[in-house]
N, C-alpha and C positions, 0 to 999 in steps of 0.2 A: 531340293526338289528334283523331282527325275522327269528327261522328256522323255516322247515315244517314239522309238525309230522303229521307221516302218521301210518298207519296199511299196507297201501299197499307195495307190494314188487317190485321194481323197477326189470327188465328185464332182465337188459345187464349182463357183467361179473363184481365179484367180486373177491376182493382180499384181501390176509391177508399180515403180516408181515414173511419175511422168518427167523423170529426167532421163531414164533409158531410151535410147535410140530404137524409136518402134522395132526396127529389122535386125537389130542383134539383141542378143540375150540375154539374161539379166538373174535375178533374184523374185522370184515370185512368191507371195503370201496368198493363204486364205484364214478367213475366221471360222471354226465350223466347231459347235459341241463341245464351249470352254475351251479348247486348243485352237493354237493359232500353228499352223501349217506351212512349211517355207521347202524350196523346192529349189532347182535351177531349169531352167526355161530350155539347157542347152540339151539335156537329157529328153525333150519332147512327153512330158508327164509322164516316163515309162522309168525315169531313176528313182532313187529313193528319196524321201521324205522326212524330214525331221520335225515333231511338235514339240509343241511345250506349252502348259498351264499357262492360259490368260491372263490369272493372276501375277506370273512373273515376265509377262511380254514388254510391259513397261521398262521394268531394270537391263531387258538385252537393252532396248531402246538406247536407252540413255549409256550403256555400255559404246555401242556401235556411233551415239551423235558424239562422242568424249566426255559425257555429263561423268559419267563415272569409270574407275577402272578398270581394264579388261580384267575379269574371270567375278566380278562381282555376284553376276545373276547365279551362279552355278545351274544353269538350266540348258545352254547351248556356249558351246565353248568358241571363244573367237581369236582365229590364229592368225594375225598379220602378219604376210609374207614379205620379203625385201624387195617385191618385183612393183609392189603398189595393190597387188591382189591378197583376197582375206578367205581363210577355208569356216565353216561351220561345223563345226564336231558336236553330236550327241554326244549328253553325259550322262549319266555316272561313268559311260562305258566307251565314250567315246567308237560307238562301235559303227556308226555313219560319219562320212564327211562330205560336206557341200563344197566345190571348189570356184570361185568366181575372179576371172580378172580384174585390172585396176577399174576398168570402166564399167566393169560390171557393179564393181562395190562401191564406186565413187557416185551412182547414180540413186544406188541404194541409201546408201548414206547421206547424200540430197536429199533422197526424197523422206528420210527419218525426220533429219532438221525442218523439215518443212509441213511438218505431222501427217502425211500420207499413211503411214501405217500405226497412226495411234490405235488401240483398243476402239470397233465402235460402242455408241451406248447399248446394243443388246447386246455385245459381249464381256461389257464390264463385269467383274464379277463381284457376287453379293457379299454386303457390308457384313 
C-alpha cells in the first residue's frame, strides 16, 4: 500500500496526543477522506505531510505501540533514532520524512497505547 506525500496542508482539525506538553510540539494527526494525515506541529502546518489509507492506520498503530514489528504496515516507514527520537518516512518512496524528538514520540506513542488515535467510527473503512 502506498501513502500520499504531500507539501500541501490538509484543512480540517488536528490533534495531538494529551500527553504532549500543550507548549511544545509534537506529532499531529487528522482523519479526513479515508486518509489519516500526520504532520509535525514544529513546521507550523506549513511543512510537509504524510497520508496513508485508513485501512492500514491500525497496523502503523500497533507498529508504533510494539504490538508489531517495525516496517510491517509498509505504509509509513518508522525509523528509531539512538537519541530516543523516531523520523516518519513516506513509502514506496520514502520521499518525505517527519522528524520528532524523544518527547515528542514518547507522548505520541502514550498517546497510541491509550487509543487516542484509533480510527474514528466514520472513518472505519467498509467491510
Amino acid at each position: 500500500m502506498n501513502t500520499v506525500a504531500s507539501s500541501q496542508k490538509p484543512t480540517t482539525s488536528w490533534f495531538k496526543s494529551s500527553f504532549s506538553n500543550p507548549s511544545q510540539n509534537c506529532v499531529e494527526i487528522r482523519f479526513a477522506d479515508g486518509l489519516v494525515h500526520v504532520r509535525d506541529s514544529k513546521d507550523r502546518g506549513e511543512g510537509p505531510v504524510i497520508s496513508a489509507p485508513g485501512n492500514a492506520w491500525s497496523t502503523l498503530l500497533a507498529e508504533v505501540a510494539g504490538r508489531l514489528p517495525v516496517g510491517t504496515s509498509g505504509t509509513i516507514r518508522i525509523v528509531h533514532r539512538t537519541d530516543g527520537g523516531a523520523d516518519l518516512q513516506s513509502l514506496p518512496a520514502r520521499s518525505l520524512t517527519l522528524s520528532y524528538t524523544a518527547a515528542e514520540w514518547d507522548a505520541f506513542v502514550a498517546g497510541v497505547r491509550a487509543g487516542e488515535f484509533d480510527l474514528p467510527h466514520s472513518a472505519q473503512p467498509a467491510a
